[in-house]
DSSP file (Angstrom, degrees, kcal/mol; ACC not computed):
  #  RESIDUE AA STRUCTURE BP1 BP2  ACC     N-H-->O    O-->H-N    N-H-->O    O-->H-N    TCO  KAPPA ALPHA  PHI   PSI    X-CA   Y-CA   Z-CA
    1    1 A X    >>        0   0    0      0, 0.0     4,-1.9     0, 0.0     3,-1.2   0.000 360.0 360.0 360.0 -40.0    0.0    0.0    0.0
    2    2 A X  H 3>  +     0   0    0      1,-0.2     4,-2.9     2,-0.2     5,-0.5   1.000 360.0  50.0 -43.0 -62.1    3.0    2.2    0.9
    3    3 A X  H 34 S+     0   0    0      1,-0.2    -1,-0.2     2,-0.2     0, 0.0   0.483 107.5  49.1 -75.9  18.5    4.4    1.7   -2.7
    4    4 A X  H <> S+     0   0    0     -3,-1.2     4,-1.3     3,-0.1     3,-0.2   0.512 114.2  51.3-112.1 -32.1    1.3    2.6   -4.6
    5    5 A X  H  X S+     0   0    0     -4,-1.9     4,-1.8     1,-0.2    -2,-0.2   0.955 110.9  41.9 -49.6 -44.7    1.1    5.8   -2.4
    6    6 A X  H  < S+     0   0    0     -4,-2.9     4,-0.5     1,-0.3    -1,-0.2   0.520 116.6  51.7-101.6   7.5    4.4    7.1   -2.9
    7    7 A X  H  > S+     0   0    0     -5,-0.5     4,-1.4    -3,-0.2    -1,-0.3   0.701 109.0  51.6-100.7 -29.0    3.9    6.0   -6.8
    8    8 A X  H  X S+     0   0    0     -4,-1.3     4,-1.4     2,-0.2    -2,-0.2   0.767 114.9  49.1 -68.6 -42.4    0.5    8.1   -6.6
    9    9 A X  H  X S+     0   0    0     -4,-1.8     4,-1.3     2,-0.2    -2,-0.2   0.667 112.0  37.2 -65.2 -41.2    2.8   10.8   -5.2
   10   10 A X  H  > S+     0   0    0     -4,-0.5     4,-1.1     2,-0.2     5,-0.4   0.767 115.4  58.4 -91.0 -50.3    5.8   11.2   -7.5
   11   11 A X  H >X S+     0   0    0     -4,-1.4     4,-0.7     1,-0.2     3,-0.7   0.719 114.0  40.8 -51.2 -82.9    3.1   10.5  -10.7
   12   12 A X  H >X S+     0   0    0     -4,-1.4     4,-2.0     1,-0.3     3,-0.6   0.624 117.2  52.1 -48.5 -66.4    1.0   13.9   -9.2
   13   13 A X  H >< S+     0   0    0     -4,-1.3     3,-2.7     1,-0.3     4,-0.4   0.711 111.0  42.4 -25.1 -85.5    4.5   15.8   -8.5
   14   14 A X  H <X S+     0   0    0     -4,-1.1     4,-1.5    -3,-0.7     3,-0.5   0.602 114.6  53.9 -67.4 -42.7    5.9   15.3  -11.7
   15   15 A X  H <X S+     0   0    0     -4,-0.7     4,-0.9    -3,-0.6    -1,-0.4   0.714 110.2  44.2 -49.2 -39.8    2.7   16.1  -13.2
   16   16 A X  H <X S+     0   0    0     -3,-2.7     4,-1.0    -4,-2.0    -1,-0.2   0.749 107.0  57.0 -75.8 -17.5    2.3   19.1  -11.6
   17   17 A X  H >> S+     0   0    0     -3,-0.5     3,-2.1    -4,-0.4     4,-1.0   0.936 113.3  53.8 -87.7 -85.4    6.1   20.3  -12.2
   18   18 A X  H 3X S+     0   0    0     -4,-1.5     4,-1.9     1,-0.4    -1,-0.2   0.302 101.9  45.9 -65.0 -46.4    5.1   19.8  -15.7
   19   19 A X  H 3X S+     0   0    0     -4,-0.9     4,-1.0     2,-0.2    -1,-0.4   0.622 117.4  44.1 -87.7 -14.1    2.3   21.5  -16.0
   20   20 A X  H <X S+     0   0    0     -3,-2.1     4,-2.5    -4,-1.0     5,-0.3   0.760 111.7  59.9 -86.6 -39.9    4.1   25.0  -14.1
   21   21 A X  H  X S+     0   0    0     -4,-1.0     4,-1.8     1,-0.3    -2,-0.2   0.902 109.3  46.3 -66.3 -40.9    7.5   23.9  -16.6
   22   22 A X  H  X S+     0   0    0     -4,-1.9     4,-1.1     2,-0.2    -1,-0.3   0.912 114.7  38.9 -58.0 -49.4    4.7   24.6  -19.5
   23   23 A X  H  X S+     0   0    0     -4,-1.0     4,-2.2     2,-0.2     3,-0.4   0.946 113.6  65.6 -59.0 -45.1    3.0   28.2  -18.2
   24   24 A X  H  X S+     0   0    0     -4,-2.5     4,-1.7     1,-0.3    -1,-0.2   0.836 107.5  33.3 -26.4 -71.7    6.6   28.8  -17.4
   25   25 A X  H  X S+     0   0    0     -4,-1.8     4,-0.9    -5,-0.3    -1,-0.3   0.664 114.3  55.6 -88.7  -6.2    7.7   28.8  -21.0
   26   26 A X  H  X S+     0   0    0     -4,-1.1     4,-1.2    -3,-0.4    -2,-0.2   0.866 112.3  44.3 -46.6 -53.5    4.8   30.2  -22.5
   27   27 A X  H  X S+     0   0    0     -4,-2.2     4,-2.5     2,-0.2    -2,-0.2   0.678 113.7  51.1 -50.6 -39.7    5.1   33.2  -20.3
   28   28 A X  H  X S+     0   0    0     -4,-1.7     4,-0.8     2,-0.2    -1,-0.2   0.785 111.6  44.0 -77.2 -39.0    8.5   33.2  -21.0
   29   29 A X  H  X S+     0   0    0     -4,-0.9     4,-1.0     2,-0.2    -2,-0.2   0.564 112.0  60.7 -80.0 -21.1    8.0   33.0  -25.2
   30   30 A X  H  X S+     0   0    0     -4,-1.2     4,-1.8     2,-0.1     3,-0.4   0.954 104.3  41.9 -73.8 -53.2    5.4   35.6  -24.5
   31   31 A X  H  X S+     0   0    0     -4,-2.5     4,-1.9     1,-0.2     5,-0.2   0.787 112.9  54.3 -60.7 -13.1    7.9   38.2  -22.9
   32   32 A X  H  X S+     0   0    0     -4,-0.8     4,-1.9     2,-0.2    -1,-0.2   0.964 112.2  45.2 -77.4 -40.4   10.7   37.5  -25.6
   33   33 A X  H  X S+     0   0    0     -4,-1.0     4,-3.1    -3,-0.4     5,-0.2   0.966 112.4  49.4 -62.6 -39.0    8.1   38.2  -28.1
   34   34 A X  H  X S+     0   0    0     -4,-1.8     4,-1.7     1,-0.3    -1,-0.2   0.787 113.7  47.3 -83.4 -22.4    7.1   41.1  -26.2
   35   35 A X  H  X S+     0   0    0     -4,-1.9     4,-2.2    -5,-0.2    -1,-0.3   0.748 105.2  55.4 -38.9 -53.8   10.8   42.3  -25.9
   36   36 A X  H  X S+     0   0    0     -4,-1.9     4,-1.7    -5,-0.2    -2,-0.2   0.782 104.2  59.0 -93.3  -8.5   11.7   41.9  -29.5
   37   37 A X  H  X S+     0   0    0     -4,-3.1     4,-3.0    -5,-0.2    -1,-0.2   0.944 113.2  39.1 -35.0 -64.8    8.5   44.4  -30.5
   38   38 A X  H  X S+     0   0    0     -4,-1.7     4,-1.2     1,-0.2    -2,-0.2   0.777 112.1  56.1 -89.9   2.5    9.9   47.0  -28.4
   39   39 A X  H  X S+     0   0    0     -4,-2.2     4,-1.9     2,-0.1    -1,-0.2   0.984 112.4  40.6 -47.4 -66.3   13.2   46.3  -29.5
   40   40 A X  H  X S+     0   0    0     -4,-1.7     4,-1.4     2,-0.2    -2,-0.2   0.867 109.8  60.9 -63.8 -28.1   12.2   46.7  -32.9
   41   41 A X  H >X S+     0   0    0     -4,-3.0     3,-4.2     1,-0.2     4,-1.9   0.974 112.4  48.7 -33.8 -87.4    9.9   50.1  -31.6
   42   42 A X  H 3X S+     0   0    0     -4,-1.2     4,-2.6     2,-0.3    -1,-0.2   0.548 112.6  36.4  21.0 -76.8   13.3   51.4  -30.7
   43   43 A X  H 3X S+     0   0    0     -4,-1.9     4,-1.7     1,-0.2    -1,-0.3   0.642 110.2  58.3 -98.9  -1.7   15.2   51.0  -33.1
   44   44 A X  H <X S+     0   0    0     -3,-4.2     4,-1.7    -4,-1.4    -2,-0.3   0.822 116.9  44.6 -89.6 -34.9   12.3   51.8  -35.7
   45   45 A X  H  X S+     0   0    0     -4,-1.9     4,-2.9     2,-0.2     5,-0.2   0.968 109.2  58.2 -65.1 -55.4   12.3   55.8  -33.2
   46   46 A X  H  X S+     0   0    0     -4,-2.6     4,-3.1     1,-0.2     5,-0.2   0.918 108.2  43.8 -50.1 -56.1   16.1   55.7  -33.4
   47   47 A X  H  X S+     0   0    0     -4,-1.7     4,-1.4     2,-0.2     5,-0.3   0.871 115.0  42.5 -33.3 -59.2   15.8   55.7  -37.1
   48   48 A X  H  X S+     0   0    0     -4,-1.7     4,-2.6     2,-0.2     5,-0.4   0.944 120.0  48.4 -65.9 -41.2   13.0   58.4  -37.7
   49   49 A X  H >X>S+     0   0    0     -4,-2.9     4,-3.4     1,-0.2     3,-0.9   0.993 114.3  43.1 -65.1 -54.3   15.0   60.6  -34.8
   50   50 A X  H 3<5S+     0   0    0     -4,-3.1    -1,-0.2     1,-0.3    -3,-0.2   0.570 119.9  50.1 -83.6 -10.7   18.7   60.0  -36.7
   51   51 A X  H 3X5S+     0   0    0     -4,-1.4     4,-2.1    -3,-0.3    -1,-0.3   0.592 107.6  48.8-104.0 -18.2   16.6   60.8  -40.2
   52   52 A X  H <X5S+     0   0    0     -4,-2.6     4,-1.7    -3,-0.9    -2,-0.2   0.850 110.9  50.4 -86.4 -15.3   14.8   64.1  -39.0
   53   53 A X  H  X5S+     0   0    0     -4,-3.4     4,-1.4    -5,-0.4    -1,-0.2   0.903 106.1  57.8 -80.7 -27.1   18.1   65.5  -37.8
   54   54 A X  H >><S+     0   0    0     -5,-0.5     4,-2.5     1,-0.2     3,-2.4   0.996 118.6  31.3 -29.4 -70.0   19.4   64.5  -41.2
   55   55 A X  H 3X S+     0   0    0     -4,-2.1     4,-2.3     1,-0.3    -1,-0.2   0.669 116.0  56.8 -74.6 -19.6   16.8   66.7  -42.7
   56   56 A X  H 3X S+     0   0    0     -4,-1.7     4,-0.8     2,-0.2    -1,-0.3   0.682 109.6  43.6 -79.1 -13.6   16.8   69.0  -40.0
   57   57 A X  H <X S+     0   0    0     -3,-2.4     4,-1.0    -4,-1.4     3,-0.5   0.937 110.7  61.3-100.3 -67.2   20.6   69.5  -40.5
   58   58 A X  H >X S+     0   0    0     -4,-2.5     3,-2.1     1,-0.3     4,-1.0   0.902 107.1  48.6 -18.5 -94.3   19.6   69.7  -44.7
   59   59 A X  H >X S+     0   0    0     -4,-2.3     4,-3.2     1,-0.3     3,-0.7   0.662 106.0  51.2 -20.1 -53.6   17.4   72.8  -43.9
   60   60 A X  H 3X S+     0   0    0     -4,-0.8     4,-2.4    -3,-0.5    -1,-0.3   0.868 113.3  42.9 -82.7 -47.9   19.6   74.8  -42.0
   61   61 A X  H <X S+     0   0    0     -3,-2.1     4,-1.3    -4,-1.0    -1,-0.2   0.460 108.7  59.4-102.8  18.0   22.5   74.7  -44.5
   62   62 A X  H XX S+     0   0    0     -4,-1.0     3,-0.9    -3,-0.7     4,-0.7   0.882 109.6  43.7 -84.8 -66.8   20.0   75.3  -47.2
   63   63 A X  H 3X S+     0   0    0     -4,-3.2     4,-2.6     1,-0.2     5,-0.3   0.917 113.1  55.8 -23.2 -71.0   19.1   78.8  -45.1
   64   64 A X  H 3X S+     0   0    0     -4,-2.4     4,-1.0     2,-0.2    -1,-0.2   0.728 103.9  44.6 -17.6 -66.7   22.6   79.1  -44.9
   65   65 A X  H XX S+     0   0    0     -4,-1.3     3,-3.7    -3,-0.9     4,-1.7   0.982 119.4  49.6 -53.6 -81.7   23.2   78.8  -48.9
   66   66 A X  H >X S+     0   0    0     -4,-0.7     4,-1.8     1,-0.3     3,-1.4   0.678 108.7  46.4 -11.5 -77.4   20.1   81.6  -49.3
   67   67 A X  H 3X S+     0   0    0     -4,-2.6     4,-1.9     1,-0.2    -1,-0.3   0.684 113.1  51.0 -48.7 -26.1   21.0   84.0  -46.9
   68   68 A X  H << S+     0   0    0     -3,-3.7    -1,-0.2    -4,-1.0    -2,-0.2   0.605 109.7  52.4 -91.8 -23.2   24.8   83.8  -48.5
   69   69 A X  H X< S+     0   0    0     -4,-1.7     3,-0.8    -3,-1.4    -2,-0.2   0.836 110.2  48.7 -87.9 -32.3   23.2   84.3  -51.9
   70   70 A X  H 3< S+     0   0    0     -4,-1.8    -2,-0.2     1,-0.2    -3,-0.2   0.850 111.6  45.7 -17.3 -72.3   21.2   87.5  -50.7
   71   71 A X  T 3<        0   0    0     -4,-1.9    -1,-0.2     1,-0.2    -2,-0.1   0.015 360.0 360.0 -92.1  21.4   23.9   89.2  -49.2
   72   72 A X    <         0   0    0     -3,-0.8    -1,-0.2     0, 0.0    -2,-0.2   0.704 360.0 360.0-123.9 360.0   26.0   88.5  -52.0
């Protein structure tokens, strides 16, 4: 009777360590996904910032040329 208990015991354990080892990595493949979004957010802002100073940069020595053809 002991060894169908403590077989009753280990089956339920394992079963249960199973079934937390699954939410576990679900949870876990949800936050990598939810990581490599704002990764990509990121790096998709860095881009728009690193092109409007481009353009902002453009403008300014476009004034530049204008005003130097004005006064000249």
């Amino acid at each position: 009777m002991k060894l169908v208990k403590s077989i009753l015991f280990v089956a339920t354990t394992l079963s249960c360590a199973l079934a937390f080892a699954q939410d576990g990595s679900e949870r876990s493949m949800q936050a990598a996904q939810q990581f490599r979004l704002a990764q990509q957010e990121a790096r998709e802002k860095n881009e728009l910032r690193v092109e409007s100073q481009r353009l902002v940069k453009g403008e300014d020595k476009t004034e530049k040329q204008v005003s130097e053809k004005s006064e000249g």
